[in-house]
Structure formats: C-alpha cells, structure tokens
C-alpha positions in Angstrom: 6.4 -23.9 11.4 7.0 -20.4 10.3 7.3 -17.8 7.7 11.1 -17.8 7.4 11.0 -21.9 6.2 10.2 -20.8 2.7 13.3 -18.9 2.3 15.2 -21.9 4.6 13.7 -24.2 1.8 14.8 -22.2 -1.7 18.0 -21.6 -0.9 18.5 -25.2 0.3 17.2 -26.0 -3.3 18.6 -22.9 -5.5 21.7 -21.6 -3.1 23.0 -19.5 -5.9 19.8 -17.8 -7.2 19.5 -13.9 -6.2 17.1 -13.6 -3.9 17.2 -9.5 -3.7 19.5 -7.1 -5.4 20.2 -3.9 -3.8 22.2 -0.7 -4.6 24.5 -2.5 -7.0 24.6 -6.2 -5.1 23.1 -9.7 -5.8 21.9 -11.7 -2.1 21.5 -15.2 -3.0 19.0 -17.2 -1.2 21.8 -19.0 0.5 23.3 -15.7 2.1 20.0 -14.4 2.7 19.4 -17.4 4.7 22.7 -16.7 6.6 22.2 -13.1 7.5 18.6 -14.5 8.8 20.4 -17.1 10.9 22.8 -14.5 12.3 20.1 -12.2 13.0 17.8 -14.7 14.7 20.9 -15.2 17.1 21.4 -11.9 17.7 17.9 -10.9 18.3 18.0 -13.8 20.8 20.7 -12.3 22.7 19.5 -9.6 23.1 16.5 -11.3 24.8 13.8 -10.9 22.5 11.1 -13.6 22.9 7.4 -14.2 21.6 4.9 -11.6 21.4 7.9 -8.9 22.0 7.8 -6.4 19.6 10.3 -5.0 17.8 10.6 -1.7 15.6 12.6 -1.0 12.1 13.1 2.7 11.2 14.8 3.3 8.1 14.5 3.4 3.8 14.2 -0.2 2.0 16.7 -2.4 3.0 17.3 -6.1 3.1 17.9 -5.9 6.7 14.2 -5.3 7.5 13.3 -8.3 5.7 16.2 -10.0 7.5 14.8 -8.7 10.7 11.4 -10.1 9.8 11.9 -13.6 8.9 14.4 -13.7 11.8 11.6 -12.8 14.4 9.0 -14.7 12.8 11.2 -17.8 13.9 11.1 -16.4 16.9 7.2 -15.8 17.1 8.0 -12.0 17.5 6.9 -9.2 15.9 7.7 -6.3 13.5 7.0 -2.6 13.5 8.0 -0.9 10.2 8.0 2.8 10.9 7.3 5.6 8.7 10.4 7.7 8.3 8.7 10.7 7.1 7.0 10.7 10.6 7.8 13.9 13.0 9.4 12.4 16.6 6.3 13.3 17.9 4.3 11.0 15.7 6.8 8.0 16.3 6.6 8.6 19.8 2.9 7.8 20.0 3.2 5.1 17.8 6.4 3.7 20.4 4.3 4.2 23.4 1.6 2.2 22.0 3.2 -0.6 20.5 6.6 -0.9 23.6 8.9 -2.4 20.8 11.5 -4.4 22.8 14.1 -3.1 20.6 14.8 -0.2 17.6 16.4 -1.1 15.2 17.4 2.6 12.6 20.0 2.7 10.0 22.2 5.3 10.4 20.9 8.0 8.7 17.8 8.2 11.4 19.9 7.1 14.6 19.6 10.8 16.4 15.7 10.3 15.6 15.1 7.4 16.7 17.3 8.1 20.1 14.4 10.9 20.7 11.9 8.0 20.6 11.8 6.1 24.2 12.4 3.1 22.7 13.9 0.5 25.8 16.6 0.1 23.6 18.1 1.6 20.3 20.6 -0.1 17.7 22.2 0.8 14.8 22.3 -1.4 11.9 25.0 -1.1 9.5 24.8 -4.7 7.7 25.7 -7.0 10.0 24.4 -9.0 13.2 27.3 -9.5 15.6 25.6 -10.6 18.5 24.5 -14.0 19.4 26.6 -17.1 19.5 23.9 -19.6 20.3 20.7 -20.1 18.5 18.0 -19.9 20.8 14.8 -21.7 20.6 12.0 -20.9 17.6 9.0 -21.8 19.1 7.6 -19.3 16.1 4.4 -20.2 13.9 1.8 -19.7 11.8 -0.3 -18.8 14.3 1.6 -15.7 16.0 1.4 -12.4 15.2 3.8 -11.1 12.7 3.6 -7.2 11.8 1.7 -4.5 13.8 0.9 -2.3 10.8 0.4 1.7 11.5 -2.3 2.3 9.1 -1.5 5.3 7.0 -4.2 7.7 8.6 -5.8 9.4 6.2 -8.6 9.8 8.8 -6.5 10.8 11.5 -4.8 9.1 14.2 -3.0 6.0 12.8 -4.2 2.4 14.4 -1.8 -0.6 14.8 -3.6 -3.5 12.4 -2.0 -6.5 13.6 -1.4 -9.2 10.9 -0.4 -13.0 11.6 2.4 -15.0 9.8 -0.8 -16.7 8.3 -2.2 -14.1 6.8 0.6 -12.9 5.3 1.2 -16.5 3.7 -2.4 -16.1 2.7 -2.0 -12.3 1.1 0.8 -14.0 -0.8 -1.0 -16.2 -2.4 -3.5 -13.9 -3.0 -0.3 -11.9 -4.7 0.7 -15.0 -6.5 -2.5 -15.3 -8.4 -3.0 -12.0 -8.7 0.5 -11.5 -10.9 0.7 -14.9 -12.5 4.1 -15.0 -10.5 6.6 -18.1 -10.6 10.2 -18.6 -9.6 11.1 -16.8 -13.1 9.7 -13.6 -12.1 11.7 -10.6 -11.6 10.1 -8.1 -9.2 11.2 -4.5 -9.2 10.1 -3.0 -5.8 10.6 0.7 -5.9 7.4 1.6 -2.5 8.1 2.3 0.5 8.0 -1.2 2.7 6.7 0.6 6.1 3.6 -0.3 3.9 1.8 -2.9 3.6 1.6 -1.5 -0.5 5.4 -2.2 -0.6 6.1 -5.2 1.8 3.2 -7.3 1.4 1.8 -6.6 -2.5 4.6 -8.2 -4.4 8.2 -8.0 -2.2 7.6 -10.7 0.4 5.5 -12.7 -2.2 7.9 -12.9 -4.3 10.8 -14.3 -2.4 8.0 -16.6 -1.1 7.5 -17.9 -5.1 11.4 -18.3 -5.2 11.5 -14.8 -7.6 13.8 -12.4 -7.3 13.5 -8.5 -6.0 15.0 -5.6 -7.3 14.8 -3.4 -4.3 15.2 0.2 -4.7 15.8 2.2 -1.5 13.5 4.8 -2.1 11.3 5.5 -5.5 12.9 8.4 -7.6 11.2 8.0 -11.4 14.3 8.3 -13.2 15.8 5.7 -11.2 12.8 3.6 -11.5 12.8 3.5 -15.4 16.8 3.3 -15.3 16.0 -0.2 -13.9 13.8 -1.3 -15.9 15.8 -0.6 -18.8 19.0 -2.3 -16.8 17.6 -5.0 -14.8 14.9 -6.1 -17.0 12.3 -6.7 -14.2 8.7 -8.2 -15.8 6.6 -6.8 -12.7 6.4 -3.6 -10.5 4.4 -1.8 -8.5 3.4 2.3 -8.8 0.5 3.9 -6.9 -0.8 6.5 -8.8 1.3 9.7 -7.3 4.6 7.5 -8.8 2.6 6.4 -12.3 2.2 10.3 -12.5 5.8 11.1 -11.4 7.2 7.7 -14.0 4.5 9.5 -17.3 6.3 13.1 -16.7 9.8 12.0 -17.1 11.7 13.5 -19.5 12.4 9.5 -20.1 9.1 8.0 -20.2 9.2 7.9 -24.0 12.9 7.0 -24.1 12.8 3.8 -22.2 12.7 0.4 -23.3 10.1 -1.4 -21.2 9.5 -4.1 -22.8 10.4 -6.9 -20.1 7.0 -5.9 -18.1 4.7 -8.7 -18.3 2.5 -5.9 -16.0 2.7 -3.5 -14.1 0.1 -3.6 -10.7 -1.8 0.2 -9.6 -4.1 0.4 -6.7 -4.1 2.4 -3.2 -7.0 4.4 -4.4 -8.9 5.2 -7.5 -6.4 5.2 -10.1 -7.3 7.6 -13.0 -8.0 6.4 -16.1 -5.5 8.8 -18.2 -2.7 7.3 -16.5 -3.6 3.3 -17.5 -4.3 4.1 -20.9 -0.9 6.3 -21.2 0.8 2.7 -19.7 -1.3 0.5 -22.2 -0.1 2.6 -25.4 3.7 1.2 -24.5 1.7 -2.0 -24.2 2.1 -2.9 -20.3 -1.3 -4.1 -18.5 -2.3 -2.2 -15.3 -3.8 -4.3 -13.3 -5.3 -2.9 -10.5 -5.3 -4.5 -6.7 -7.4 -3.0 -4.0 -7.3 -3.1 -0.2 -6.3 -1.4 3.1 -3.8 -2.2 5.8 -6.4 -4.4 7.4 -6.7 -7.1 4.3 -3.0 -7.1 4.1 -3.6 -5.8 1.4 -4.6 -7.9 -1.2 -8.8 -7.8 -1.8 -9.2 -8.1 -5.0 -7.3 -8.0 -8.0 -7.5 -7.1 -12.2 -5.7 -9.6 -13.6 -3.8 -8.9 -16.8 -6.0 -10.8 -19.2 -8.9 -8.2 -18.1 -6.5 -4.6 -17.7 -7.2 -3.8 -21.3 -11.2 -4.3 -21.2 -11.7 -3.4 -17.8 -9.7 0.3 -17.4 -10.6 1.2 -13.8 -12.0 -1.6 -12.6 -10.7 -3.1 -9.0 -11.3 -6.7 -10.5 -12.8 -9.4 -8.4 -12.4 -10.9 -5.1 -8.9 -12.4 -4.5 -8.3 -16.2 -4.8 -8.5 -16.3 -0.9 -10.9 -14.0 -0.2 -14.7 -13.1 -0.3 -16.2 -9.4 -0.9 -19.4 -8.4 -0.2 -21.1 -5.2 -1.3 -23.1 -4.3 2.0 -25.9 -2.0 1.7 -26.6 -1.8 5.2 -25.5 -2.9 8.6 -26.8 -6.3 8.4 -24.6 -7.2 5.5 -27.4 -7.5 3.0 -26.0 -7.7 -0.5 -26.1 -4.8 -2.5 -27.8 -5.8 -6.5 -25.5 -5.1 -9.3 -25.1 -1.5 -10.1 -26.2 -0.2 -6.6 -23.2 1.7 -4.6 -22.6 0.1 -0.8 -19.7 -0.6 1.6 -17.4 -3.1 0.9 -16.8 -5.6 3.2 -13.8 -8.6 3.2 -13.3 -11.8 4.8 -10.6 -14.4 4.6 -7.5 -15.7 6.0 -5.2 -12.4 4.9 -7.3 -9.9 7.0 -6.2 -8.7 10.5 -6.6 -9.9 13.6 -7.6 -6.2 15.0 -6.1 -3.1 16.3 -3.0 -3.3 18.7 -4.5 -2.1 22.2 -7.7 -1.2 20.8 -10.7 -3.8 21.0 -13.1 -0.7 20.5 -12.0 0.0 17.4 -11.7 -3.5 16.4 -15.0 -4.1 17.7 -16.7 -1.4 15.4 -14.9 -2.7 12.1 -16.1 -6.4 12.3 -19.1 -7.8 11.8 -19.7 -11.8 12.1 -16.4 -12.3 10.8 -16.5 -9.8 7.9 -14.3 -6.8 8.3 -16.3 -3.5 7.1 -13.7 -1.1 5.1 -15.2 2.1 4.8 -14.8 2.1 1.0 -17.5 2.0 -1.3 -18.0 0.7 -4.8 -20.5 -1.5 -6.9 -20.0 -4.7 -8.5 -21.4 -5.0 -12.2 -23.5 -7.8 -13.6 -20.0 -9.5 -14.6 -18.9 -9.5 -11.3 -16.2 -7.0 -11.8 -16.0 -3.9 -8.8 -15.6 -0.4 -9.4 -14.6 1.7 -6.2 -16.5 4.7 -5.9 -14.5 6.1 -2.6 -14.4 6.7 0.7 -17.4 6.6 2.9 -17.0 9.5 4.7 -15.6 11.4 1.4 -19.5 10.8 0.0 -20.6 14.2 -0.6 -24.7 14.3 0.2 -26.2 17.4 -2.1 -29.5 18.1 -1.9 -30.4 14.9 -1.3 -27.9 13.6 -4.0 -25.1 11.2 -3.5 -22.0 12.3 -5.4 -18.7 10.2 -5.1 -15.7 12.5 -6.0 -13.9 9.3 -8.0 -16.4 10.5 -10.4 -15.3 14.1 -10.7 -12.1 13.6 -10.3 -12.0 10.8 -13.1 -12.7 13.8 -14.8 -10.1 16.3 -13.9 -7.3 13.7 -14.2 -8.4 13.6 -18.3 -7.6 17.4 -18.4 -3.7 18.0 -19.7 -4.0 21.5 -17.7 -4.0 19.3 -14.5 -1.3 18.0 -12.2 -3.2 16.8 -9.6 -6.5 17.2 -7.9 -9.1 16.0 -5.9 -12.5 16.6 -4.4 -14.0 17.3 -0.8 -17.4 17.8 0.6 -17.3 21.4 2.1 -20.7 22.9 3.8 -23.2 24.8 1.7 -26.4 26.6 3.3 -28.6 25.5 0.5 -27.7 21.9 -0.6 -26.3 21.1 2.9 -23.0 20.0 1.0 -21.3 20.4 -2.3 -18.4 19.2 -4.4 -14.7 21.4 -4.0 -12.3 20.5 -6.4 -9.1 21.4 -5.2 -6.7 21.7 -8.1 -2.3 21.5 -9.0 -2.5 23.2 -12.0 0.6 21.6 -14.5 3.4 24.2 -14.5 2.7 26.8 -17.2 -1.2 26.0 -17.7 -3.4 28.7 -17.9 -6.2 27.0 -16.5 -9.0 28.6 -14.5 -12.5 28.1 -12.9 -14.4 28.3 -16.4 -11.6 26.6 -17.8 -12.6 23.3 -15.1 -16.3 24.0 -15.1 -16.2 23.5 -18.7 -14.8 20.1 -18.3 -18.1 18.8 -17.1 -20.5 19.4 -19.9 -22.0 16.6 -21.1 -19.6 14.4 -18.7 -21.4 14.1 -15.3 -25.5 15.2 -14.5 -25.4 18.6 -13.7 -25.5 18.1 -9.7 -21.8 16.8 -9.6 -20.6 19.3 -10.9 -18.0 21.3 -8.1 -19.3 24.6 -6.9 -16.2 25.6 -5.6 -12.8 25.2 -7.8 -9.9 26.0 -5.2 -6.4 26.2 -7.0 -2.9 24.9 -4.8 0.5 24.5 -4.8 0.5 20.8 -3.7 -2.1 18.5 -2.1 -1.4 16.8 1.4 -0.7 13.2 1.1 0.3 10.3 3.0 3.5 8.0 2.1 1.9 6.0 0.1 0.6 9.2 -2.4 -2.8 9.0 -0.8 -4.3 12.8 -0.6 -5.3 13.5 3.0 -8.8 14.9 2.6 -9.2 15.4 6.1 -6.0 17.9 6.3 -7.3 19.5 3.6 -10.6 20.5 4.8 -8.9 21.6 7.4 -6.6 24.1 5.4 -9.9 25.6 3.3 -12.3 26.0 6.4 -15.7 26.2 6.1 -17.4 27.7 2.9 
C-alpha cells in the first residue's frame, strides 16, 4: 500500500470535512481525493512510471500535495523546487535529479522553460489528461521526495526520503503536537521544505485535521488568520517569529485558539519564546535536518514553559545519540558532541551520491553535523553547527551562546556569529550585527552586553554592523556566504 490510502480512507469516512483551505476555498477530503484521482491519470498518461521523477516549481498550493499523493500511487517521485533559486541553480539541481516531467504554476513558466526539463507543464488547477487509471504498483517501500537540502554549506545534495519515512516523521509529528482529527493546522512555510511539507502539513491531513494553507508567509497575513480562521497549531522559524513580534498587530490580535505554536530550524532565541509565552502560547521547539525528515526531537507543550530553549527529547520514533567521537561513544551529560539520529524517518542517502552518503552514516546512525549536550533530565540543548565551532586559543566557543545574547538586546534586529582567523588565538568570535532601524547601537554598546553574561573568552573581538544577513528560504543565516563577504581578518 501507499501514502495516498490515508487520504483515500478519510474522505471515504468524513467526505465533507475540509481537508485544506486555500486563498478563500474549503477542499473537502472527498474532492481532494478526486483531484488525486485525476491527477494520478494524468500523470499516467503522460507515461510516468516508478522511480521517474517528477519536479514541482511553484508557491504553496494544493496541487503539489495533489501531485504527491498522486505519484506516490504510482511509486514515483517528487522534487519540490526552490522558487527563490536563480535558473542556474535549478539547472544543476534538474541535471542531477532528470525529472520526467515539470510541473510550474504560471507565474514561473518562462523559468522553468530555461530549465532542460524533458518536459514542462503548466498547472492552472486542473488535470485534463488521462482517461484510464493506470496501474499503482506504489508502496511503502519506494522512494517518495528527493529533498534539495537547503545548503547552508554549499552545494545543495538530493536527500532521498521513502513513503515510509514520511509515515514515520508523521507520527513523529503526531506526538510531537498532540494532534487529532480536531486540529486545525495553519501552514504559512514554504513546502519546498521539508520545515513546511513534512513538520505539520502532510501530518496533518494524515491525522484527518485540516490545513490552512497560506501561499507564501507575509506576517500580517499570518496573524489575520489566526484571528479569522482560528487555527490551534502553526509553525514559525525564527526569521517569521521575528517578522510575526514586529507587527504593528502583534499586540492587536486575538490568538487565543493556539493550543501551540512549534519553532525550530536552528537555535531559536530565547527573547522571542518568552515574547510568545506572555500571550500564553507554548513554543515548542522541533529539531532536525532534511535528512531526518525532519522530525528528531521534539519540546512538547507540557515542558515549553520550563524548558525555554531546549530541543526536547528524541522523537517517539527515533533514537539520538550524543557522539563524542567517531566510534559513536556516548557523550556524559553536560559534555558538548555531535548529534547523531537513527530511525525509520531518516533518509535513505543522497540522490547520485554514495560518497556523500557514505561519509554521513555510521552503522546505521546518520551523523548530522550539529552539536548539543543532553542534561541529566534527558532534555538537549543545541549548541550549533560543527564547522561554525569557533577554536580560540585552545577554547571551544559555540556562537548559539553569543548570539543568545545579542538576540536579548532591543538595539538588535538580527545577528549572528562566525569564526574569522586571528594570528594570535588562531580564531575568534565576529558578531555580525542588523541594528533595529533607529538604534544607536555601537561596538561598546555590544561589548557591553557580555559582562557578567559569558567567561571573558567568548566574547567577539570583532563587531561588524550590516544591512541584512544572507539566508536561506527557510530563514537560516548562510555563515559560509558571509565569511565570504567579510574576508579574512
């Protein structure tokens, strides 16, 4: 069996329920079961078999979930792209992955033409093709998505996730959001990611909820539905928390239907959940990557007040290990090390590259290249990036620490901290700052920040002021770009 029989199943048992509402219109689970239908025929006549692959360019839209349930019948494959991507960057993404078909709405149809895909189509709505339903020899079993991961390192890599493991991440999702068929999910992130696809959308029309679907986040929008629609979970990464706290109509809205509200993608400052829990919504916290599907570990809502910061504790389907070296040997509570995941929801590897694959798995265990340390209650606390670690004199300093820090200051917009090359220590802390428009804030002004905050050796040596930091579409801030613009020094 496949993916899609969940859907198949609810709207055989609740026709009339809305499965997703979008720019103004209620899909029942009954019509989205039709348009899945109709697009499994037409993706069958247009020859596309198992293992093809097939690629979605375009903002949130029901169509690309259509599209996915309809080729996991079909034991194909999905490949959501990025729309901020240049052509150039979609074109090594299409000459990796040879999607069968493209599928664009219409707003990026002269983009994607540039692309080299075999063959390009334009969705506007509705599937015309295909009389006959071909066979669905789709399962489990098959690969499902071939995830570009969001490259904060570099050159995205294809992580290729089963139907199983996103059933698995579901239920990871599920627990982690106490959600049931009376949820009401308001999905605002982009769903070219797994953040927005996989961390509460497709689990919740798996639990029988129903989504809220906004095309693209825009703050005001996002508050304007929660007043309207009365959603009781969403999902903000911190750059959107930051863009929801500085609307004009942050303190105008009611909120009140949030049962929670779910953070994660990176270190999520503390300001920002506390600003949250004074309108009395929890901020729980999920972490993982691309590779996990996402879901790692979770902060549940009973522990978001206690435990501000915290990435909770391993999913419901997963195990974590705190790996202090190469072996795998457990790191003892308090001690920093690499955290590494196993469990149904994490990839099968990278599309086309079994090196890389090869030098993220150990025995089973897939090696994530973030740090933290897990306290004596079991609870984790990310510390950052492995190659963000900044070795000074000796001295391990994780810029989560600093930057924890900066995010506290009212003067601050945004910030964040890089390694850059010092002749003495061998490396010290940059913080690279957005002041808030207005703010007088200089160097002293941030040095001053520190006393009594952080042992004297964290503290930057270098304070850099910017217009705007370089991030990813998910809000992540592109350290490696950014070293880049400062140079050495």
């Amino acid at each position: 069996m496949n993916l899609s029989r969940i859907i198949e199943r609810w709207a055989e048992h609740f026709p009339t329920k809305p499965a997703v509402h979008f720019r103004g219109t209620d899909l029942s689970y009954a019509v989205l079961w039709e348009r899945i239908e109709e697009a499994t025929r037409a993706l069958g006549s247009r020859g596309i078999v198992r293992g093809d692959r097939v690629a979605f360019l375009g903002y949130n839209n029901p169509d690309m979930l259509v599209l996915l349930f309809g080729l996991a019948r079909l034991g194909a494959i999905l490949v959501p792209l990025n729309w901020r991507l240049t052509v150039a960057e979609h074109r090594l993404i299409v000459q990796d992955c040879a999607p069968r078909l493209l599928y664009t709405e219409p707003e990026f149809a002269a983009h994607a033409a540039e692309l080299g895909a075999s063959s390009c189509l334009t969705l506007d709505g509705r599937w015309r093709e295909g009389e006959a339903m071909p066979a669905l020899p789709g399962s489990d079993d098959d690969d499902m998505l071939v995830m570009y991961t969001s490259g904060t390192t570099g050159r995205p890599k294809g992580a290729v996730l089963r139907q199983s493991a996103l059933l698995w991440n579901a239920l990871n999702s599920i627990h982690a959001h106490d959600l049931s068929q009376l949820d009401h999910v308001l999905s605002p992130l982009p769903m070219f990611h797994v953040g927005g696809l996989n961390n509460q959308t497709l689990p919740a029309l798996l639990a029988g909820a129903t989504v809220t679907l906004q095309q693209r986040f825009e703050p005001g929008q996002w508050l304007a539905e929660v007043a309207a629609r009365r959603p009781t979970i969403s999902l903000l990464v911190p750059a959107t928390m930051q863009a929801v706290l500085a609307h004009p109509n942050w303190d105008k809205t009611d909120l009140s239907s949030l049962k929670m509200i779910n953070s994660g993608s990176m270190v999520v400052p503390d300001s920002m959940i506390r600003a949250f829990h004074a309108r009395g919504i929890p901020v729980g916290q999920i972490y993982g990557s691309t590779e996990t599907a996402p879901i790692a570990s979770v902060l549940q809502k009973e522990d978001a007040m206690t435990m501000v910061g915290s990435a909770g504790k391993p999913a419901l389907h997963c195990e974590i290990r705190i790996a202090v070296d190469d072996r795998g040997t457990e790191a003892p509570a308090g001690t920093v090390g690499e955290i590494w995941v196993r469990g149904p929801n994490v990839m099968r590897g990278y599309w086309n590259d079994p090196q890389a694959t090869a030098g993220v798995f150990h025995e089973g265990w897939f090696k994530t290249g973030d740090l933290a340390r897990r306290d004596h209650g079991g609870f984790l606390w990310i510390a950052g990036r492995i190659k963000d670690v900044i070795i000074s004199g000796g001295e391990n300093i994780y810029p989560a620490e600093i930057e924890n820090v900066l995010a506290d200051c009212p003067a601050v917009a945004e910030s964040t901290v890089i390694g850059v090359e010092d002749p003495r220590w061998g490396e010290t802390a940059c913080a690279c700052i957005v002041r808030r428009l207005g703010a007088a804030l200089d160097e002293s002004g941030v040095l001053s920040l520190f006393h009594d905050r952080l042992a004297r050796y964290k503290h930057p040596r270098r304070i850099v002021f910017v217009d705007e930091l370089p991030k990813n579409a998910m809000g992540k801030v592109q350290k490696f770009e950014l070293k880049r613009r400062l140079g050495p020094g």
